[in-house]
C-alpha positions as CSV (number, residue, x, y, z in Angstrom):
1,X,-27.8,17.3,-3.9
2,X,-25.7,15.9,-6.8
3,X,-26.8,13.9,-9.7
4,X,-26.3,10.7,-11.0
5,X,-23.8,10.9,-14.5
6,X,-25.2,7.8,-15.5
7,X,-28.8,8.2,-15.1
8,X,-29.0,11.8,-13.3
9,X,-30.8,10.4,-10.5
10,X,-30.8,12.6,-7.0
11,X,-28.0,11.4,-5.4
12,X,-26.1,12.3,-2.2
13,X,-22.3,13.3,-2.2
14,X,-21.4,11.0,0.0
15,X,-22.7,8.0,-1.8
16,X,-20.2,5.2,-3.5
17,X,-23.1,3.9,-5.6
18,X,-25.9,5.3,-7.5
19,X,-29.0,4.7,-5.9
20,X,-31.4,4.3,-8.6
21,X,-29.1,2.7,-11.7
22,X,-26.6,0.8,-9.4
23,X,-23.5,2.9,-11.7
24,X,-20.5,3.3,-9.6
25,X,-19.9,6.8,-9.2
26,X,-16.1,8.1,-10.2
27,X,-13.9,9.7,-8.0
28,X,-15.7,7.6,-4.6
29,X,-13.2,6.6,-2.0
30,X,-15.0,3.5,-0.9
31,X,-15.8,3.2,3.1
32,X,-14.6,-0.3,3.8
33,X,-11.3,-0.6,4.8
34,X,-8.3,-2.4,2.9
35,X,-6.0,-3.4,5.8
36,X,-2.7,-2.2,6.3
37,X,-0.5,-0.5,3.8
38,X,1.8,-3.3,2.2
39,X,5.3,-1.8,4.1
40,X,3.2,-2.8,7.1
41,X,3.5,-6.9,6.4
42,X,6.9,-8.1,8.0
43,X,6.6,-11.2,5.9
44,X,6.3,-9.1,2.6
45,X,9.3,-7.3,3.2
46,X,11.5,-10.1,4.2
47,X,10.5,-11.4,0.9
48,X,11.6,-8.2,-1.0
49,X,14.9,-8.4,1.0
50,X,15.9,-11.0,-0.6
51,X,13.9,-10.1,-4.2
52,X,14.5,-7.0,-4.5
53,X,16.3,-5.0,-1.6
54,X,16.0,-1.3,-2.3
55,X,12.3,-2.0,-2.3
56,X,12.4,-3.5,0.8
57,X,14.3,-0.4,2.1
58,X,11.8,1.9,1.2
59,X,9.6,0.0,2.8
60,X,11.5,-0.1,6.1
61,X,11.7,3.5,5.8
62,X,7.8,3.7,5.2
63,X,7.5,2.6,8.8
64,X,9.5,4.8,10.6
65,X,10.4,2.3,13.1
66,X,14.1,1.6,14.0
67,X,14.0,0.4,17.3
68,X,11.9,-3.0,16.8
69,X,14.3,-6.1,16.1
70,X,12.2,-7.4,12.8
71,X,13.0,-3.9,11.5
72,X,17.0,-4.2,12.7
73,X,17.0,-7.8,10.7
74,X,15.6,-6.5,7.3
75,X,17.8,-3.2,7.1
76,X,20.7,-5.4,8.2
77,X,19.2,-7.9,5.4
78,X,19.0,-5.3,3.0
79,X,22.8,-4.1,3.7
80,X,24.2,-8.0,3.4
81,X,22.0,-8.0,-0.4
82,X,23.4,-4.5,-1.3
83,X,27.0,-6.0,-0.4
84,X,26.3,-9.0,-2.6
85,X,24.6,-7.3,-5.5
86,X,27.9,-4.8,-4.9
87,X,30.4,-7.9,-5.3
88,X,28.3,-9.8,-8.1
89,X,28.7,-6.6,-10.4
């Protein structure tokens, strides 16, 4: 059993909260889950397209997945800003 570093109540290793004081405990990945990573959101990177493209193509990279046709519009959104930035500068 571990122990509390706020109180040094009996605690188990697996707990995200201290039993007895209420203390978060450091280090704790919490158990609930947080949805999808953000290169996951199709809206979110169509937004970055246009924002900020080389984010965006991380992102579409971060999926690994070249076949859908969302992906194929945001990589070929991605190259259209990269040939814009490219003339603007």
């Amino acid at each position: 059993m571990e122990h509390c570093p706020s109180c040094g109540a009996r605690r188990e290793p697996s707990d995200d909260f201290c039993p007895v004081c209420g203390e978060t405990l450091t280090h704790v990945h919490l158990s609930e889950a947080t949805g999808p990573p953000w290169h996951e959101h199709t809206g979110w990177l169509g937004l970055l397209v246009l924002m900020c493209w080389p984010i965006a193509l991380y992102g579409i990279w971060k999926r690994r997945a070249w076949t859908r046709p969302a992906d194929l519009l945001l990589l070929g959104g991605c190259a259209g800003m990269a040939v814009a930035w490219g003339l603007l500068l």
